[in-house]
C-alpha atoms as one frame of an Amber mdcrd trajectory, in Angstrom:
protein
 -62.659 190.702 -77.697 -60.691 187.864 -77.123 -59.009 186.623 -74.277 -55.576
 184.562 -73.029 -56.095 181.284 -72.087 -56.185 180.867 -68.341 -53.528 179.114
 -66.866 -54.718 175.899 -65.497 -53.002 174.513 -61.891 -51.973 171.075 -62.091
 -51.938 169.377 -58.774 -49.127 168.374 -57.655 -47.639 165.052 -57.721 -47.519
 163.070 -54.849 -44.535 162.797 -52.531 -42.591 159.537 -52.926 -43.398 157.147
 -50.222 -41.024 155.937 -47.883 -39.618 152.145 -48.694 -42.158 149.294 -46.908
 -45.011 152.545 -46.374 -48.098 152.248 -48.826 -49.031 155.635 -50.136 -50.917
 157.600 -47.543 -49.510 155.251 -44.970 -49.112 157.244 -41.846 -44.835 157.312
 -40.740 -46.025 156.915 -37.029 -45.557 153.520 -36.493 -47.553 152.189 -33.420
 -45.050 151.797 -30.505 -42.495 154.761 -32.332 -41.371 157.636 -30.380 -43.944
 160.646 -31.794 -40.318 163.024 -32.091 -38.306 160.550 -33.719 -35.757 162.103
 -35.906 -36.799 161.374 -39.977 -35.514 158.474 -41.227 -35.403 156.215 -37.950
 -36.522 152.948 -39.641 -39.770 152.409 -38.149 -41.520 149.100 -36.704 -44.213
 147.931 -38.599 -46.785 146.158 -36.478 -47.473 141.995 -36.926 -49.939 142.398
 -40.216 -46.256 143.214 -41.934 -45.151 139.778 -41.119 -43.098 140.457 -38.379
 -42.975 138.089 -35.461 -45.153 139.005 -32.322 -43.411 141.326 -29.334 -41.452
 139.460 -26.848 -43.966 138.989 -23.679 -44.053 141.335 -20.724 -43.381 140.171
 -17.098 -47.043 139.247 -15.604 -48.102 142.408 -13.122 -49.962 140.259 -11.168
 -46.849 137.418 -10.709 -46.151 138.930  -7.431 -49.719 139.739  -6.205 -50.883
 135.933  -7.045 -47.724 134.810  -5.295 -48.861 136.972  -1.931 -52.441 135.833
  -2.366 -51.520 131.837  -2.008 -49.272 132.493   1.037 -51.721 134.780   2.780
 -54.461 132.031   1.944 -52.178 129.548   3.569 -51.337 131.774   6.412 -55.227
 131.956   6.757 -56.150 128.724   6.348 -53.378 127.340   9.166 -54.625 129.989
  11.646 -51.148 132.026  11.657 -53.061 135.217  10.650 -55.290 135.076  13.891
 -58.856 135.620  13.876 -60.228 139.128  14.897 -56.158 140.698  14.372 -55.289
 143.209  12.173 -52.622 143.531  10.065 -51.021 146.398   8.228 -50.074 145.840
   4.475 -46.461 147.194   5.003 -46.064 145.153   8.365 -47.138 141.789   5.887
 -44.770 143.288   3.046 -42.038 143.349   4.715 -42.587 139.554   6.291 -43.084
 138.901   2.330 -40.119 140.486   1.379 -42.229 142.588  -1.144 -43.743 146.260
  -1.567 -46.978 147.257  -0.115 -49.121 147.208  -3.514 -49.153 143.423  -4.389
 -49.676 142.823  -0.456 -53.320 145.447  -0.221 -54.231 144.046  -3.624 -54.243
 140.566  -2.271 -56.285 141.153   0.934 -58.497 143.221  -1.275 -59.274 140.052
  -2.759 -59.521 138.531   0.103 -61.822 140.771   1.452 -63.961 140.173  -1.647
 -64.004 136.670  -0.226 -64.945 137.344   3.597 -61.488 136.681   4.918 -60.809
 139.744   6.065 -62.549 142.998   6.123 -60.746 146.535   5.242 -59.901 148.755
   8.120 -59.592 152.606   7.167 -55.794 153.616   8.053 -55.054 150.426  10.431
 -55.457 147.634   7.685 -57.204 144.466   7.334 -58.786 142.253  10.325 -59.144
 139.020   9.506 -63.041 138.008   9.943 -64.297 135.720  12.808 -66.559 132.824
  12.227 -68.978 130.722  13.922 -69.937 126.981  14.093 -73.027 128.480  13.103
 -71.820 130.623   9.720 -69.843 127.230   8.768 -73.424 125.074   8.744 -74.996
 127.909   6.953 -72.804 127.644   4.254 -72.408 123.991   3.843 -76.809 124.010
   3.534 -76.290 126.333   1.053 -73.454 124.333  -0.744 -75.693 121.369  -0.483
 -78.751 122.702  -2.122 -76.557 123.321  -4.884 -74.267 120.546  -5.650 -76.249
 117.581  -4.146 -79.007 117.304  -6.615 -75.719 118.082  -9.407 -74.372 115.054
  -8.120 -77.086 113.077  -8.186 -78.612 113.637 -11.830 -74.998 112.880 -13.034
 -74.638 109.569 -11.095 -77.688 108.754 -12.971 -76.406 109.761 -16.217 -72.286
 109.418 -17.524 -70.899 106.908 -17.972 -68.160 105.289 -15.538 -65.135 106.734
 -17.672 -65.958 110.074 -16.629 -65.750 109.626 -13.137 -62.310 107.879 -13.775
 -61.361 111.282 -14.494 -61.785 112.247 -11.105 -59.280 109.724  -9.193 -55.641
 112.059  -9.458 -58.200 114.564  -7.821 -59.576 112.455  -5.241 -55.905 110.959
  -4.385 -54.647 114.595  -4.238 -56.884 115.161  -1.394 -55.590 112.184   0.557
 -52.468 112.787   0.163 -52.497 116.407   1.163 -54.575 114.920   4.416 -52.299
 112.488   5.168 -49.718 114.744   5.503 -51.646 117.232   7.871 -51.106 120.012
   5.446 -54.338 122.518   5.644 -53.077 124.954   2.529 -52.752 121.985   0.370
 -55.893 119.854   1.516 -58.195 123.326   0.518 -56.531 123.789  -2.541 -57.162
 120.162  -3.655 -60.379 119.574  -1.959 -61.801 122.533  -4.098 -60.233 121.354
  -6.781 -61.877 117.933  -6.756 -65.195 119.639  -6.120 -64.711 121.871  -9.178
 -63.832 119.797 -11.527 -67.198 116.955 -10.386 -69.073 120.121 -11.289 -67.869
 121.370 -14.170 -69.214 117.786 -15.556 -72.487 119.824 -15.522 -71.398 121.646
 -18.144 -72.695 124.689 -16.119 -69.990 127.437 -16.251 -72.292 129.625 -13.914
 -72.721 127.019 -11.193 -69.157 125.902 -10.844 -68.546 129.595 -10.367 -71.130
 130.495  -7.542 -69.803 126.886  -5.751 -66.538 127.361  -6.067 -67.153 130.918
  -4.262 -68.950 129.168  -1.590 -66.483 126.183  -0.984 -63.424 129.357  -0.664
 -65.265 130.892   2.352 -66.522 127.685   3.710 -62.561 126.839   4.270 -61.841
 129.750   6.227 -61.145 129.191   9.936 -64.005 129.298  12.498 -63.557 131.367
  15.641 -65.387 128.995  18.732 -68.040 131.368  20.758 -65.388 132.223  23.390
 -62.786 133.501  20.869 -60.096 131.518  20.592 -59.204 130.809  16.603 -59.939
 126.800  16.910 -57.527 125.780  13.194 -54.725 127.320  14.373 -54.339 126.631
  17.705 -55.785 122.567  17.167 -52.990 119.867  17.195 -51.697 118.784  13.838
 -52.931 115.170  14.924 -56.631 116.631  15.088 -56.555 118.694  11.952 -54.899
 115.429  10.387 -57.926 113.441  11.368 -60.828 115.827  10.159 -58.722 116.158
   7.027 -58.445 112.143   6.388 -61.704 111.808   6.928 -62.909 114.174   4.582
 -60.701 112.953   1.979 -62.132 109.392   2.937 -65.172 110.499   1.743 -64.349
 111.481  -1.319 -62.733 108.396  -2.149 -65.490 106.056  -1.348 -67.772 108.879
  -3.068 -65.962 108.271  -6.184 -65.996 104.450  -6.187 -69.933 105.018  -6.017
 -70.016 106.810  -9.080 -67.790 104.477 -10.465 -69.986 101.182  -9.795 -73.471
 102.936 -10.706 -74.238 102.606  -6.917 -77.082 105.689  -6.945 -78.149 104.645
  -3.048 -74.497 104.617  -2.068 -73.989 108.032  -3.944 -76.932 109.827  -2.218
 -75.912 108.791   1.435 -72.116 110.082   1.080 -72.690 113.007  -1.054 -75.538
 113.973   2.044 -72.816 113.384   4.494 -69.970 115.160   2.822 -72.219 118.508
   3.350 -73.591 117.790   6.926 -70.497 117.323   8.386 -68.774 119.899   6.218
């Protein structure tokens, strides 16, 4: 008996693809609506040659912008030790929203400058004579013997590096300006370290120098920054900054005995 050929299927060809698509390429363009009527021309991403997305706005503009003036406000004593403040109370001094204002004393809270308060706010911490010396020994036993196994070993050039820093800090001193001194004191202190090549160091003592800057509450509770005249604060400042000029100049000259007695002092009277 014989039989008809069966009919064999041929697959069909494959649809045309769209102009600038590969074959197979899927039409969904990252970053195109997913109900986009056919034919929209569609946005291929950079590996088509295209040049890179305009940048966003930074979220965190505002926040950062909150976080130095409530550091500031901190540092000068206007946010009072053992008060409490409300994030939409410090908003609207800010002239901002609420959001950027609790993220920032989150942070700050991260830092020990103020401690969360469930449906009041934030209370800014209270500090001792006592909590201050604590942390200068511990800042001590950490950067001194930095210091002094690098005065032994770069050369002078490197500490020439140093001076814009060390001028910042008088400067900021001379003017009486607290905000300014701690932001260039730690930055002096951060940048001798980070000659240690230690990533993890500089970032444990740069935690320590923040909360060793925050003002000290006297045993019988009155905030001692804030309410100090400008001529005292001016004084301590200058004579911090004193030392690290003359600290510097050591380093400069080689003079190891000179180094050791000032970088001793600069934590024992921190």
């Amino acid at each position: 008996m014989e039989y008809a050929p069966r009919a064999v299927r041929r697959p069909a060809a494959p649809a045309a693809a769209a102009p600038g698509l590969r074959p197979g390429h899927d039409e969904r363009v990252r970053g195109a609506h997913p109900h986009a009527e056919p034919g929209t021309e569609a946005v291929p991403d950079r590996a088509e040659g295209l040049p890179r997305p305009r940048r966003l706005p930074e979220r965190h503009t505002v926040r950062d912008q909150v976080l130095r003036a409530l550091r500031g406000a901190l540092l000068t004593g206007e946010l009072r030790p053992g008060a409490v403040y409300s994030a939409p109370a410090l908003a609207e001094r800010f002239g901002v929203s609420a959001t950027p204002v609790r993220e920032a004393m989150q942070l700050l809270a991260r830092e020990g400058a103020v401690e969360a308060m469930p449906n009041k706010g934030f209370r800014v911490a209270e500090r001792s004579s006592r909590d201050l010396a604590d942390l200068a020994e511990v800042r001590a036993l950490l950067e001194v013997p930095v210091v002094l196994r690098l005065a032994r070993t770069l050369p002078a050039s490197r500490w020439e590096q140093l001076r814009p820093l060390a001028e910042a800090t008088v400067a900021a001193a001379a003017l009486g300006d607290r905000a300014a001194y701690a932001e260039a004191d730690r930055a002096f202190h951060r940048a001798l370290l980070e000659l240690s090549g230690n990533r993890q160091l500089v970032a444990v003592a740069d935690e320590l120098h923040r909360r060793s800057q925050w003002p000290v509450t006297e045993d019988h509770g009155h905030a001692r920054p804030g309410a100090a005249p400008v001529r005292g604060i001016s004084a301590r400042l200058i004579a911090d900054a004193t030392q690290h000029a003359a600290l510097l100049e050591a380093l400069v000259s080689g003079d190891l005995t000179t180094v050791e007695a000032l970088v001793r002092a600069h934590f024992s009277g921190a």
